[in-house]
C-alpha positions as CSV (number, residue, x, y, z in Angstrom):
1,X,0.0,0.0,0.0
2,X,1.5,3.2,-0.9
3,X,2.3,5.4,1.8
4,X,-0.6,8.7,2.6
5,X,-1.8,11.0,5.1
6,X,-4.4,9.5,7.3
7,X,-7.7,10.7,6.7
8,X,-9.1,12.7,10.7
9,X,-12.8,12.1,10.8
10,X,-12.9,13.8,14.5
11,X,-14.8,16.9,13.5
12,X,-17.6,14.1,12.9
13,X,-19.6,13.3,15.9
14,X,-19.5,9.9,17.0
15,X,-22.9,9.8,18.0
16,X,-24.5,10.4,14.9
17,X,-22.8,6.6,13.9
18,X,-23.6,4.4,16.7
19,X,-24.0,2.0,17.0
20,X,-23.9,0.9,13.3
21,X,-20.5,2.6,13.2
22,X,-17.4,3.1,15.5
23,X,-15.2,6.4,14.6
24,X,-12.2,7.9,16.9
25,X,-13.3,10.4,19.6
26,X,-9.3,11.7,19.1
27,X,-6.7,11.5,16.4
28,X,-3.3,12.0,16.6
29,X,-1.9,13.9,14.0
30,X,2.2,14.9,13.7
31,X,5.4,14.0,11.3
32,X,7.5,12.4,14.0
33,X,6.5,8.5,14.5
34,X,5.8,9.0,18.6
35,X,3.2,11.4,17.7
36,X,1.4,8.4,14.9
37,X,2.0,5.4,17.5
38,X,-0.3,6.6,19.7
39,X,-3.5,4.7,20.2
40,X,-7.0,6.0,19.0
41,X,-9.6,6.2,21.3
42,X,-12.9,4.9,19.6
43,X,-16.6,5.3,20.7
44,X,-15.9,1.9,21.9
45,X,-13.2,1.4,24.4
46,X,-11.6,-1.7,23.1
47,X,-11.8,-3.7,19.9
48,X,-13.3,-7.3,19.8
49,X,-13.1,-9.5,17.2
50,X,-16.0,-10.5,15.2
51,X,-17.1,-14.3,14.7
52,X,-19.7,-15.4,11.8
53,X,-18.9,-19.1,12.2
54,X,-21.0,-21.8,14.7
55,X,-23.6,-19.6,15.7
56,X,-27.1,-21.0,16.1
57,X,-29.8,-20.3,14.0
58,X,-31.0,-17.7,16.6
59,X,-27.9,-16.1,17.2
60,X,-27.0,-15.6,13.6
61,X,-30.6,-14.1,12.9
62,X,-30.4,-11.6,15.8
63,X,-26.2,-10.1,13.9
64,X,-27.7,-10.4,10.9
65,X,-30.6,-7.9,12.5
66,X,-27.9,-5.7,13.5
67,X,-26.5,-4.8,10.0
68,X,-29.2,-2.7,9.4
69,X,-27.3,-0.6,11.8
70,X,-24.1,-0.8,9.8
71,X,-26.6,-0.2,6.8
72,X,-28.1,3.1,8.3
73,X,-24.5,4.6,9.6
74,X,-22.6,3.6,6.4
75,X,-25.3,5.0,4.5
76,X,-24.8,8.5,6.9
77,X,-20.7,8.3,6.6
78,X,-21.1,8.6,2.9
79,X,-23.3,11.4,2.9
80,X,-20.5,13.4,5.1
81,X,-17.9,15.7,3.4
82,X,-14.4,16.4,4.3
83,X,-11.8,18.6,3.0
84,X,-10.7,15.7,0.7
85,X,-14.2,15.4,-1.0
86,X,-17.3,12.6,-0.2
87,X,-16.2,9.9,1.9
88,X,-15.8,6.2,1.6
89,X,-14.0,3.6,3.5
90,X,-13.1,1.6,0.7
91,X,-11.4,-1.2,3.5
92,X,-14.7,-3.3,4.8
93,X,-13.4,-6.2,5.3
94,X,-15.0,-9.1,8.2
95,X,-11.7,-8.4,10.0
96,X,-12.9,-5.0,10.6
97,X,-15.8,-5.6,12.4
98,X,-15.8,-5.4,16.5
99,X,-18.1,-7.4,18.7
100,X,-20.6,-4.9,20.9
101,X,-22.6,-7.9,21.6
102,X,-21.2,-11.4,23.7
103,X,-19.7,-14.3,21.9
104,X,-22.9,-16.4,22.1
105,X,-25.1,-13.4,21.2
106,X,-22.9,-11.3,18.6
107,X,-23.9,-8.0,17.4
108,X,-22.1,-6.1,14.3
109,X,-20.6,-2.5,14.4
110,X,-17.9,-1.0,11.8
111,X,-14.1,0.0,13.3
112,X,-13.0,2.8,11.3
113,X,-9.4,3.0,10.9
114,X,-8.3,6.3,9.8
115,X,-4.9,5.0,8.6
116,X,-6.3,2.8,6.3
117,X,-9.2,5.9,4.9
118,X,-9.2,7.7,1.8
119,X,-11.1,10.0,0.3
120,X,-12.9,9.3,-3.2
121,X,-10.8,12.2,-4.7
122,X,-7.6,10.2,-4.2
123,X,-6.0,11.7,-1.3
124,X,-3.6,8.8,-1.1
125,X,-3.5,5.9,-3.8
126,X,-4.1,2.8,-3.6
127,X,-3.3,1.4,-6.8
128,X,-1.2,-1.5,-5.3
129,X,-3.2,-2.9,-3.3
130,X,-4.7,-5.4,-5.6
131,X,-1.9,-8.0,-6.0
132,X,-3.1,-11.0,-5.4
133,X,-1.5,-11.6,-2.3
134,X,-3.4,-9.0,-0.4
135,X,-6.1,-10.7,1.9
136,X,-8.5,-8.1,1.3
137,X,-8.7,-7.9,-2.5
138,X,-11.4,-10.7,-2.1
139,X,-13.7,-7.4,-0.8
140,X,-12.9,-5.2,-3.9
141,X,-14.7,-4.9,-7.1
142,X,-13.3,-6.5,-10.4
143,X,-13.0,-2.8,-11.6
144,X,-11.0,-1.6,-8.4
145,X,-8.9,-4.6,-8.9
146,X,-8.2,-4.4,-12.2
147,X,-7.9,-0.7,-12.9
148,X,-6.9,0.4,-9.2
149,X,-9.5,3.1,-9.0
150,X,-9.9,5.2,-5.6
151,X,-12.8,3.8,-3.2
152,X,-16.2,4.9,-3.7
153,X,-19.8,4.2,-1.8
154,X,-20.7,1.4,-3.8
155,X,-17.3,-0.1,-3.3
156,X,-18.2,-0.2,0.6
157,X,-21.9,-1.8,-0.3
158,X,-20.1,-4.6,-2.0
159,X,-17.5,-5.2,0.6
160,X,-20.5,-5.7,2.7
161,X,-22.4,-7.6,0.9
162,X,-19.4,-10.3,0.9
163,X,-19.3,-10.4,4.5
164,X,-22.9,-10.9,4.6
165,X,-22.1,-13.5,2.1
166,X,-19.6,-15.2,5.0
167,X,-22.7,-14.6,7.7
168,X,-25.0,-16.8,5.1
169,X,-22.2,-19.5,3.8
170,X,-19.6,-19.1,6.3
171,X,-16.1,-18.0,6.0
172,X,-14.1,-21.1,4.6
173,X,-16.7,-21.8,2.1
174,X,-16.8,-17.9,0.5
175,X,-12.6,-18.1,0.7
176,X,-12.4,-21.0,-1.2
177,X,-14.8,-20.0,-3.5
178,X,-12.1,-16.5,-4.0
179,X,-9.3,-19.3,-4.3
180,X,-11.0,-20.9,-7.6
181,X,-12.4,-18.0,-8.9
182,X,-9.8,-15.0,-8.5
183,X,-8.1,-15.6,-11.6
184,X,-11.2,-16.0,-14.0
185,X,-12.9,-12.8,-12.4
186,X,-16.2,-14.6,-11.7
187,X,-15.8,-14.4,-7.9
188,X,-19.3,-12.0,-8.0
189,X,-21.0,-13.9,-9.9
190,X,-20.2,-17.7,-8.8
191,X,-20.7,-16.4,-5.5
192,X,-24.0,-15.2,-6.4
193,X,-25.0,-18.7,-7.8
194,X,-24.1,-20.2,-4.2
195,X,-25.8,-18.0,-2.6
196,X,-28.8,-18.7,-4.6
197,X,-28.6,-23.0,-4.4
198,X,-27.6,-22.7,-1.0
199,X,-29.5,-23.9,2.1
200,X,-30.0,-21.7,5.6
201,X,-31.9,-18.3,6.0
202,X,-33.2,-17.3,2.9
203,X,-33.7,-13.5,4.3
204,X,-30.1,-13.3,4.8
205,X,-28.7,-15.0,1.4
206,X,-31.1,-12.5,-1.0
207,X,-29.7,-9.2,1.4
208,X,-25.9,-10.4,0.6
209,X,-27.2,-10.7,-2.8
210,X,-28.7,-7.6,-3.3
211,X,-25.7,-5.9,-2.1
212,X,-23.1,-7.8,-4.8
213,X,-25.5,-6.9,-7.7
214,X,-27.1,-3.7,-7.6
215,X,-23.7,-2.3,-6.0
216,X,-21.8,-3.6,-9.3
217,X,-24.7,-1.9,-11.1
218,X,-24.4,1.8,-8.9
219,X,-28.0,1.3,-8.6
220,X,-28.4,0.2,-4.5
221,X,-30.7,1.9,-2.4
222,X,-29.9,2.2,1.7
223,X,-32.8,2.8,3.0
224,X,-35.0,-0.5,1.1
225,X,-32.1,-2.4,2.2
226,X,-32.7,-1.6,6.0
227,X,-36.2,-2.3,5.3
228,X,-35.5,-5.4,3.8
229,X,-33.9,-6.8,7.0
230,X,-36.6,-5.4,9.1
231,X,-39.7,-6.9,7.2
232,X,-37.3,-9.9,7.1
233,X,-37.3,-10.3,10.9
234,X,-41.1,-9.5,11.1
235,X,-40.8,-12.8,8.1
236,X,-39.8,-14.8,10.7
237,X,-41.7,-13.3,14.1
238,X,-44.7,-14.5,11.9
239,X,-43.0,-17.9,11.1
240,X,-42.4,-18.2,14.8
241,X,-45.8,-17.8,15.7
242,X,-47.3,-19.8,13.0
243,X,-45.1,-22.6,14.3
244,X,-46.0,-21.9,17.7
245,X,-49.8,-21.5,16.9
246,X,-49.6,-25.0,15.1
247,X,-48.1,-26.7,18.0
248,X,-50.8,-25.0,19.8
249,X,-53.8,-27.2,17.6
250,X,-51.3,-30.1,17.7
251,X,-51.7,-30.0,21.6
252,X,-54.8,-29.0,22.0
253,X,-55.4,-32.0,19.6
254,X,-53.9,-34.3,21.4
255,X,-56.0,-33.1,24.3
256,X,-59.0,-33.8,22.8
257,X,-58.1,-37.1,21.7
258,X,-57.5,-38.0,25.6
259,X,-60.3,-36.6,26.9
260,X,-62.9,-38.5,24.1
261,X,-60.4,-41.8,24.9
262,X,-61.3,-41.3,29.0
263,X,-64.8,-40.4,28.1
264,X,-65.0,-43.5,26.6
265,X,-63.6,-45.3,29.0
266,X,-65.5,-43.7,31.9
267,X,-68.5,-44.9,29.6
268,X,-67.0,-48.6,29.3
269,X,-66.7,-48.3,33.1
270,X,-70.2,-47.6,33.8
271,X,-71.2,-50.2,31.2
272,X,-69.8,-52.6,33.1
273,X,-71.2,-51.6,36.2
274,X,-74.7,-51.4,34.7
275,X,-74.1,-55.2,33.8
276,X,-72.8,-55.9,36.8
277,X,-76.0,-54.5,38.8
278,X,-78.2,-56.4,36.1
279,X,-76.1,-59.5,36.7
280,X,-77.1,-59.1,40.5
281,X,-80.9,-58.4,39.7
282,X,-81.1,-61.6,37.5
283,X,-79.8,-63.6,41.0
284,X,-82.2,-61.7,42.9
285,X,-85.4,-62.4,40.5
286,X,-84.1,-66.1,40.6
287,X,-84.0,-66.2,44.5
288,X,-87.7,-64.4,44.8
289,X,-88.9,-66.9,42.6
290,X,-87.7,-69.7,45.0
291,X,-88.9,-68.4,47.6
292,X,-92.1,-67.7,46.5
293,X,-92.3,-71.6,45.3
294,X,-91.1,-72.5,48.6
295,X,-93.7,-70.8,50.6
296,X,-96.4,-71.9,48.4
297,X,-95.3,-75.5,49.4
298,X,-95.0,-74.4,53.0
299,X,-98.5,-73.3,52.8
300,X,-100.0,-76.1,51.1
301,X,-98.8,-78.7,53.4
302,X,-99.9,-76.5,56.3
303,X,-103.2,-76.9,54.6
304,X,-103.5,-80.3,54.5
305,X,-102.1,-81.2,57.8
306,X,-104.9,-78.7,59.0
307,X,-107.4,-81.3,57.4
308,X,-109.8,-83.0,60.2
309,X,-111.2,-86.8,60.0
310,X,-114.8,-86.7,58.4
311,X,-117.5,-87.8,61.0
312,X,-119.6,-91.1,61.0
313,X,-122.9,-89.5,59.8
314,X,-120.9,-89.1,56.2
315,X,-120.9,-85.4,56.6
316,X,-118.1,-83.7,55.2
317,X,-115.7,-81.7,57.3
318,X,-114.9,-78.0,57.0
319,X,-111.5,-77.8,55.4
320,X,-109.2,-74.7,57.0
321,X,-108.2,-71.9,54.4
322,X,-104.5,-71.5,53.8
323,X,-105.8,-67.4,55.0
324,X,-105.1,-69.1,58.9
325,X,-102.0,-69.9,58.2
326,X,-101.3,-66.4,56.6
327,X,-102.9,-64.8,59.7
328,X,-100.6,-67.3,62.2
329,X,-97.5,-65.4,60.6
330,X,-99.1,-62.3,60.8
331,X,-99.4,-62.7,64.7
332,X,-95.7,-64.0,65.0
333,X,-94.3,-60.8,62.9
334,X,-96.6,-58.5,65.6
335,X,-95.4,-60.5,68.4
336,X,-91.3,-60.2,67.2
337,X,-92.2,-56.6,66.7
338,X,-93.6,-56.0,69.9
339,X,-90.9,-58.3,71.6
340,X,-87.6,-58.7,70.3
341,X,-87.3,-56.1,67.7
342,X,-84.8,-53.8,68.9
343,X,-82.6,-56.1,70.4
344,X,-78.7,-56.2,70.0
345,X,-78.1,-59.4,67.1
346,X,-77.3,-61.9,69.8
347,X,-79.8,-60.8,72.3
348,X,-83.0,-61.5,69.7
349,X,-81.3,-64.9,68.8
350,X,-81.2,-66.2,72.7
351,X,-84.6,-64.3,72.8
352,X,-86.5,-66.0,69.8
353,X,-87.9,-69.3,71.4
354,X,-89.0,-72.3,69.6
355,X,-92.5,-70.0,69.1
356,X,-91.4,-68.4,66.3
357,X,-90.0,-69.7,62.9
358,X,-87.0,-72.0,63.2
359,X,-85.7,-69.9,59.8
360,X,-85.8,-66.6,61.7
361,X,-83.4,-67.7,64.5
362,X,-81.7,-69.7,62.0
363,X,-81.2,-66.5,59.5
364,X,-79.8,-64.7,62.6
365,X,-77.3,-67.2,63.9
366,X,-75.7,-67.6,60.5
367,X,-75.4,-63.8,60.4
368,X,-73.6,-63.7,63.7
369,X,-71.1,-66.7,62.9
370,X,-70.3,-64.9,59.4
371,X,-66.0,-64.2,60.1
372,X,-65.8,-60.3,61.0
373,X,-69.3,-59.6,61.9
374,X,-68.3,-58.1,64.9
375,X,-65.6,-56.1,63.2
376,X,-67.5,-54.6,60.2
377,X,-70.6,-54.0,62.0
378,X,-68.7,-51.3,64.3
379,X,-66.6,-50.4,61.4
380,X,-69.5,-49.6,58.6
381,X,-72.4,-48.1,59.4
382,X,-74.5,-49.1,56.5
383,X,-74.1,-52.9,57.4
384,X,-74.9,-52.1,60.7
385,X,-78.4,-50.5,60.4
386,X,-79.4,-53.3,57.7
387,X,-78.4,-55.9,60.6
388,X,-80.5,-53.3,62.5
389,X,-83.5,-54.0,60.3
390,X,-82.8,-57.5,59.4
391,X,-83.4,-58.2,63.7
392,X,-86.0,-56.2,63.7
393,X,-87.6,-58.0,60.8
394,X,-85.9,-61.6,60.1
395,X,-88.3,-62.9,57.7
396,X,-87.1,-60.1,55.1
397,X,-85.2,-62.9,53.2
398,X,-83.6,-60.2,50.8
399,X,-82.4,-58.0,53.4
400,X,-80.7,-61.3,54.5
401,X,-78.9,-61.9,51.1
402,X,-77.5,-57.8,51.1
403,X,-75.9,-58.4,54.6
404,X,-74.1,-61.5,53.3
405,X,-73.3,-59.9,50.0
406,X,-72.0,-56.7,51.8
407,X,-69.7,-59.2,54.5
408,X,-68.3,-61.2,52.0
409,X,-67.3,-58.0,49.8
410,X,-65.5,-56.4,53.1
411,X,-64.1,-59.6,53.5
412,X,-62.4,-59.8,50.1
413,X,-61.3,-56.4,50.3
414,X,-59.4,-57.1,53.7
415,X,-57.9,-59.7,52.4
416,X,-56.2,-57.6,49.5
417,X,-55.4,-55.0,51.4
418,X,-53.9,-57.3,54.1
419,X,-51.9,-58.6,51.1
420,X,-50.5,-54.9,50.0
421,X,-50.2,-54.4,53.4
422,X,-46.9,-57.0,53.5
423,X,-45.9,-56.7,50.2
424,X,-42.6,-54.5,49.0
425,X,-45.0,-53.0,46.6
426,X,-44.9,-49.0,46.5
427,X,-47.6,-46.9,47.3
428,X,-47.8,-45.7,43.2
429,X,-48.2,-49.5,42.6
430,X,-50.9,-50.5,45.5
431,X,-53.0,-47.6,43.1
432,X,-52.5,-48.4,39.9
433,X,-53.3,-52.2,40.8
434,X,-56.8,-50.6,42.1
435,X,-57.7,-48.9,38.9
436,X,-57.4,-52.0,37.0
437,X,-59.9,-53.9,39.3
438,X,-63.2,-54.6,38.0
439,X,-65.7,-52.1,39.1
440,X,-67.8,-53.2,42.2
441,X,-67.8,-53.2,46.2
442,X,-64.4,-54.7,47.0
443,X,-62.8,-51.9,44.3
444,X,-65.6,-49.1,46.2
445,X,-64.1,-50.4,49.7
446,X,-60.4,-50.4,48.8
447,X,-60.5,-47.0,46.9
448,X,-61.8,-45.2,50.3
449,X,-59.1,-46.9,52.2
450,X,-56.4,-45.7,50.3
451,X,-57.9,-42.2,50.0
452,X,-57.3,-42.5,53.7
453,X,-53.9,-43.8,53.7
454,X,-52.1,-40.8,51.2
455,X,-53.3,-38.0,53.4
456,X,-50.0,-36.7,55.4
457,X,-50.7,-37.4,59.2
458,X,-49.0,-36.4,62.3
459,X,-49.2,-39.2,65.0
460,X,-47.7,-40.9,68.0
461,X,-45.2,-43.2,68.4
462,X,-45.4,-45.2,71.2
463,X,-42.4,-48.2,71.9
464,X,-42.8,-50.2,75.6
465,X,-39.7,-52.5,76.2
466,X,-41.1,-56.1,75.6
467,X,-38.3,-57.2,78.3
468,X,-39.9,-58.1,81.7
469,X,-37.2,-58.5,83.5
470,X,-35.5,-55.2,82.4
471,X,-38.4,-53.3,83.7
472,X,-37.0,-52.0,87.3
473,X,-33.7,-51.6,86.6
474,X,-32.6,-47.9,85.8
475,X,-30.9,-47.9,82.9
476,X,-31.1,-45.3,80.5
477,X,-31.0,-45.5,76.3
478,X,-31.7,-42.7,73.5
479,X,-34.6,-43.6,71.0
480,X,-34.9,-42.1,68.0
481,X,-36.8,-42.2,64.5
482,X,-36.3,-40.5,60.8
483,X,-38.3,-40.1,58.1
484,X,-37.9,-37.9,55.0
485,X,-39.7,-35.3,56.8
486,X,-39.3,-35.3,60.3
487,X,-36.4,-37.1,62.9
488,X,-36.3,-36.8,66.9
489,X,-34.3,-38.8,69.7
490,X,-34.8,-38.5,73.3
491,X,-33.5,-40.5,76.4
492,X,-35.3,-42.6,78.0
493,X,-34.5,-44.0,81.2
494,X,-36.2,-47.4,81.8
495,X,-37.7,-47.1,85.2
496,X,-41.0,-48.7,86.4
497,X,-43.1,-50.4,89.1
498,X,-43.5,-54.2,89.1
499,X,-46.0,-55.8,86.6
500,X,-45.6,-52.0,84.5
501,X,-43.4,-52.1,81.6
502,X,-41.2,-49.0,80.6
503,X,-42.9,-46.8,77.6
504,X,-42.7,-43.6,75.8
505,X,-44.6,-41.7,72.9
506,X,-42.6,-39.6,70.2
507,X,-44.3,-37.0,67.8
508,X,-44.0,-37.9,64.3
509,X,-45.0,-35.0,62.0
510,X,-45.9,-35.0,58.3
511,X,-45.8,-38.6,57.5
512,X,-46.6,-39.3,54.3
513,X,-47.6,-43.2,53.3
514,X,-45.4,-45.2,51.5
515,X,-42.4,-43.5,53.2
516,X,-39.4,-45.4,55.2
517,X,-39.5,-45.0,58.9
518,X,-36.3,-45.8,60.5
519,X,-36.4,-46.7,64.5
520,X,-33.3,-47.1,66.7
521,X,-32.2,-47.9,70.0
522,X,-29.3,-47.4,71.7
523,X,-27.7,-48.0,75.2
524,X,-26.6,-44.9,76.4
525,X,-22.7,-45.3,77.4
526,X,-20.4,-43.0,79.3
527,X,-18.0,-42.2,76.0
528,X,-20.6,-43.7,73.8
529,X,-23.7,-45.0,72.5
530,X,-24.6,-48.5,71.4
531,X,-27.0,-49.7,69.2
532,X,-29.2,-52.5,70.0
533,X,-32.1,-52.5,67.8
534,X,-32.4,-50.6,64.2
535,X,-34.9,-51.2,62.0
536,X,-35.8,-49.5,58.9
537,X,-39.9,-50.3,58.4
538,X,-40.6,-49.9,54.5
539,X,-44.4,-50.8,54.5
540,X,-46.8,-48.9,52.2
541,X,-49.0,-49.0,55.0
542,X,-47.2,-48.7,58.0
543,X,-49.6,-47.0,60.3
544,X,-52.1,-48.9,59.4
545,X,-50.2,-52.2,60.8
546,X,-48.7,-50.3,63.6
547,X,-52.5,-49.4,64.6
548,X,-51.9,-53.5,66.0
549,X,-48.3,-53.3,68.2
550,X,-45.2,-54.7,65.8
551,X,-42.5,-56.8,68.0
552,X,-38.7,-55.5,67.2
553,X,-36.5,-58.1,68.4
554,X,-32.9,-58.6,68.3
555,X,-31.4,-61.9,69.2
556,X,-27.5,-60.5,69.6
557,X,-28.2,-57.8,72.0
558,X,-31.3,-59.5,73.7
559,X,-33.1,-56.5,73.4
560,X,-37.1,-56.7,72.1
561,X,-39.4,-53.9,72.0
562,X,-42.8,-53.2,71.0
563,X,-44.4,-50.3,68.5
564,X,-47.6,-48.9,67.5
565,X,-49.5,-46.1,67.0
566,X,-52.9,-44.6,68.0
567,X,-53.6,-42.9,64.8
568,X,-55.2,-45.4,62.7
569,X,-57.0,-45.5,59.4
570,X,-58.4,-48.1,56.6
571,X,-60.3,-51.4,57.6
572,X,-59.8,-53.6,61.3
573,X,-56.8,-54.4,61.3
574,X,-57.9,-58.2,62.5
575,X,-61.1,-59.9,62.0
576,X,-62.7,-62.3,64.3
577,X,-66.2,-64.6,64.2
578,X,-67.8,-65.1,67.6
579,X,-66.6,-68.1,68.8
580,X,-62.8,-67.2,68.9
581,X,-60.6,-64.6,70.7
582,X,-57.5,-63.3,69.2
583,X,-54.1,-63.4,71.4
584,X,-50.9,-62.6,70.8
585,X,-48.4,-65.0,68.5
586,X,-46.4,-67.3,71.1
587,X,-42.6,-66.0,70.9
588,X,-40.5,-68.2,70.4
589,X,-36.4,-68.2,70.2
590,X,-35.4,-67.0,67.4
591,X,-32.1,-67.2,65.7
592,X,-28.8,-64.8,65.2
593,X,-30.2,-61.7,64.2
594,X,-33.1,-59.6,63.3
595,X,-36.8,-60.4,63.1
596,X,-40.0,-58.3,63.1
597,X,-42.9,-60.3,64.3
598,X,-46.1,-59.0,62.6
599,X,-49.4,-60.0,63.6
600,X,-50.2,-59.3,59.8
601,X,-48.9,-63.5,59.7
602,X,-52.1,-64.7,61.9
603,X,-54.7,-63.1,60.0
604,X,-57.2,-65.8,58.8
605,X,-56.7,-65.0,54.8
């Protein structure tokens, strides 16, 4: 480059530029090399490199945005006049860009280097700067290369259009399209062609365009290119929210779908429950029919046992009606009402004498030895009023069938919920198994229960050394619990009267079913504690068991304790039929280690 006076653009304001455009606030001006060594100071305090290449397709659309910047204060800069004449840059090149933005969200702004400016009247030459080894020529015109002309505004525009070119294709692609095409002069136009085949943003590749075409042709206008790159953006704003708005009817699609799909099966649900009622109506209609048959035979053969011997004369005797026998039951249903009716289940069945019908006490008796009676009775109040009614009125043969139906449905649903009860199923599991059941009572009765058991509850834990001869001698231990919401440990000094057994309570707060409850016990030492029992109870219904005391024994230490809980929830946690009493499990040695005895293993299912 041949040498030339620097060009001082500091009688332009700086402002007018920005951000599209960085100029020096100072120049230094002077003949002696000290005086051109010192540094410019820019609009912008420091220089950063631009980068085009691996930015995302959002990054790359938000620079390309800020060209119109560059567009708007390039367009101003050549419109300015200085004593030389118009100006242009005539050295755009990407290297000349600085970063205002960050590295992952770039924006674009022009660093004007006075020592490399001329004005378009020629103030300084530049007629060797396009030998082929300059790194630059690739942003000159074929005329400026060829004949060495002075920079002029159009020159800039095409410049820029071949670094908007690098934004679109990226920067090895555009040099090594230079490399093959530098000799042959048809680096503009197979530049072009790539720019045309190539794939990416479309808004970008026509601006770059634009720019190498019309500025070969002098006929570029500024201000439609920075509208171009505007309505460009406000292209893809409206692309954006056609996208989003699709995904919009894709979901709310997809929601319909599910909610016809759970219709439907909330429909196939109550199908089946229709047919299930209908199923039980059939059984019913079948049983009335019986029992009609049956009392019509129990009346005829009342009627002819009521038939007397004919006298000698060879008159004929008067026959009784069957309406005597009708009225005999009407007088045992008044006197039942007037007498027994009332009465707890097992006082009306020692009550009914041989007076009445052997099928009322009968019907009553069979009720009472049904397994759980007892239990459910106390525990659901709509079996206990139809036991209620069914004393007060035992020949109501269908009210009979409804409390056996109701027991045996309680009595299946114990049993699975006994059965989750000791499994290592999780609470997520014990659910999902529920809403596959067929739809009925036992799937009615289990489905309250375990709305019961995932409520959060705050109880007592109460733990009574099981040791009887450890309970008079003072010595004191630190119990403790965790679960994932709550821990506490206190001491407890084991001190009692004969025949009492040491005990204490601990708050537990926030448990949640389905959660881990770890127990300890340890013998509190002079320099430290040991551990004698630790137990980690993983149940999915803990409280429920511990609603009945759980035995914690360890056979090393020799140590046995008992825990349980007065907050309970669910079903009975044992059922009984009247003729037995439940006890506790005999203990029996066990071997080296850990055991939990849970009366969960005597249940009759």
């Amino acid at each position: 480059m041949n040498a030339h006076d620097p060009l001082d653009v500091t009688s332009l304001e700086a402002g007018q530029f920005l951000p599209g455009i960085s100029i020096p606030l100072s120049f230094a001006n002077g003949s002696d090399d000290a005086a051109r060594n010192q540094p410019l100071r820019h609009a912008f305090d420091s220089f950063q490199q631009l980068q085009v290449d691996g930015l995302n397709p959002i990054a790359r659309q938000r620079l390309f945005r800020s060209f119109a910047d560059v567009v708007r204060s390039l367009d101003r800069l050549h419109q300015q006049r200085l004593a030389g004449g118009p100006i242009a840059y005539g050295r755009i090149a990407l290297n000349q860009f600085h970063n205002r933005g960050t590295t992952s969200e770039p924006l674009a702004t022009l660093w004007i280097d006075p020592d490399r400016m001329a004005t378009a009247a020629g103030k300084g030459s530049e007629t060797d700067m396009v030998h082929a080894g300059d790194p630059e020529a690739m942003y000159f015109t074929e005329d400026r290369l060829r004949q060495g002309k002075a920079a002029t505004a159009d020159d800039d525009w095409y410049a820029l259009g071949i670094v908007i070119a690098e934004l679109a294709l990226g920067t090895t692609t555009v040099a090594k399209i230079w490399q093959l095409c530098r000799q042959d002069g048809k680096f503009a136009e197979k530049l072009v062609k790539n720019l045309k085949h190539a794939r990416g943003n479309r808004g970008i590749r026509k601006v770059a365009i634009r720019l190498i075409e019309r500025s070969q042709s002098q006929s570029l206008d500024p201000k439609s290119l920075v509208r171009q790159i505007d309505e460009n953006q406000t292209y893809i704003k409206l692309t954006r929210l056609a996208i989003l708005f699709g995904a919009i009817t894709v979901i709310g699609t997809s929601l319909n779908v599910y909610l016809t799909m759970q219709s439907r099966q909330q429909s196939q649900q109550a199908l089946d429950s229709l047919e299930s009622q209908l199923t039980e109506a059939q059984v019913e209609m079948t049983r009335l029919e019986k029992l009609a048959t049956d009392r019509a035979a129990e009346l005829a053969m009342l009627a002819a046992s009521s038939t007397q011997t004919p006298p000698s004369n060879g008159t004929a005797a008067p026959v009784v009606a069957p309406v005597v026998t009708v009225n005999q039951l009407a007088k045992d249903q008044a006197r039942w009402k007037s007498g027994i009716a009332g009465r707890a289940l097992a006082d009306a069945i020692q009550s009914a004498d041989d007076e009445y019908p052997a099928t009322w006490r009968a019907s009553l008796q069979q009720i009472l030895a049904q397994k759980g009676q007892k239990q459910w009775r106390a525990f659901d109040q709509t079996l206990r009023l139809r036991v209620q009614r069914f004393v007060d009125q035992p020949w109501d043969s269908a009210a009979f069938d409804a409390i056996l139906s109701r027991i045996d449905s309680l009595n299946e649903a114990h049993s699975r919920w006994s059965t989750w009860a000791r499994s290592d199923k999780s609470l997520e599991q014990i659910k999902e198994q529920h809403s596959l059941m067929a739809s009925g009572r036992v799937k009615d009765f289990l489905g309250d229960w375990l709305a019961q058991a995932i409520e959060s509850r705050d109880f007592e834990l109460t733990i009574i050394n099981a040791n009887a001869n450890d309970a008079t001698e003072e010595t004191a231990h630190v119990i403790g619990f965790a679960t994932s919401n709550d821990s506490e440990s206190e001491k407890w000094v084991w001190t009692g009267k004969e025949g009492q057994r040491p005990k204490i309570s601990l708050p537990v707060k926030n448990y949640i079913a389905g959660d881990t409850l770890r127990l300890w016990l340890q013998v509190d030492g002079t320099l430290w504690n040991s551990t004698v029992i630790d137990h980690t109870f993983d149940s999915p219904l803990l409280i429920w068991q511990l609603a009945k005391e759980l035995k914690l024994e360890d056979s090393e230490s020799g140590y046995a304790v008992y825990v349980m809980t007065d907050a309970s929830y669910g079903p009975p946690i044992k059922l009984e039929t009247i003729s037995g009493e439940t006890t506790r499990p005999a203990e029996t040695p066990q071997p080296i280690g850990k055991k939990v005895l849970d009366p969960l293993d005597s249940l009759p299912f």
